[in-house]
N, C-alpha and C positions, 0 to 999 in steps of 0.2 A: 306155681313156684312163688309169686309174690305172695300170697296170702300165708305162707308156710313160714316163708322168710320172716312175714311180720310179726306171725306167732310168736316162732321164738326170737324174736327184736325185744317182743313185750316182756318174758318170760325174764329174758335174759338181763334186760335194765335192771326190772323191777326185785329178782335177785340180786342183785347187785347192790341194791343202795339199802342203805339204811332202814332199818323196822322206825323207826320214827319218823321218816323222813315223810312233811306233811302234804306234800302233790309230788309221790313216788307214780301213784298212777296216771298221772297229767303229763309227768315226762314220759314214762314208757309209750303212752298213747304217741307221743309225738313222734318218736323212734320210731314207733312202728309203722304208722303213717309214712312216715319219709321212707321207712325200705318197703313200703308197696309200692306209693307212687315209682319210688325210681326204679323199681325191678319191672315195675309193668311198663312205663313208658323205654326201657330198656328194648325193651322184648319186639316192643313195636318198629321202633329205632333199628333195631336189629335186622328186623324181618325186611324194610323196608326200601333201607340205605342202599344195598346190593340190588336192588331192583333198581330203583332211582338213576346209580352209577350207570347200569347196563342202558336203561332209555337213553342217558345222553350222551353214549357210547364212550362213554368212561370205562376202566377194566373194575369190575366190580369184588377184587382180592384186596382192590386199597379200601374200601369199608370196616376191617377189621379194626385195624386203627384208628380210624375216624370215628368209629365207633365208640373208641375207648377215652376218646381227651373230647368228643362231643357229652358223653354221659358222665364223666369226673365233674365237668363246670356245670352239666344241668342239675348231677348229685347235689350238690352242694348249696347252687341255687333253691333246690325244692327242700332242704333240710332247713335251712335259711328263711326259709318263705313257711312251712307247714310249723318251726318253733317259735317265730313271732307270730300266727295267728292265734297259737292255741297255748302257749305259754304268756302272752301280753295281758289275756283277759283275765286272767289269773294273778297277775301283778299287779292290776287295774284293781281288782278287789282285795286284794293283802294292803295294798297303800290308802284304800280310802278306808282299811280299816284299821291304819295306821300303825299297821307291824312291818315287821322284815319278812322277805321271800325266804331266807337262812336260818 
């Protein structure tokens, strides 16, 4: 499911922007990254949480939810965290070579 997802992430961006646009592939890369990570770590979370609940004799039906507002903040985190690694290095080299990212 994640790798599907990230397919068309990439597809999807890189349609989307500009035939000029000069790191259209550096962003789709980044998109797509982000909906792997967070679909696979989803998955885990998922699989996981409901078991967790039940060991510490929690009712494991409230996972669904917890589920949902635990993966929105780590979404965002990991989109946050995978666009400054791999969009930084890249502004790093348009600045020392004294252009605009635009």
């Amino acid at each position: 499911i994640a790798a599907l997802l990230a397919a068309l992430s990439y597809w999807r961006v890189d349609y989307f922007l500009p035939d000029d646009a000069p790191h259209a592939h550096l962003e789709s890369a980044t998109v797509a990254t982000s909906a792997f990570c967070i679909v696979a770590i989803a998955v885990v979370v998922g699989a996981a949480l409901p078991m967790g609940l039940y060991l510490v004799r929690l009712d494991p039906a409230h996972a669904g939810a917890t589920i949902q507002v635990v993966m929105d903040i780590v979404g965002v985190l990991i989109t946050c965290f995978v666009g400054s690694r791999l969009l930084s290095s890249h502004a790093d080299e348009v600045a020392a070579q004294g252009g605009r990212l635009l």
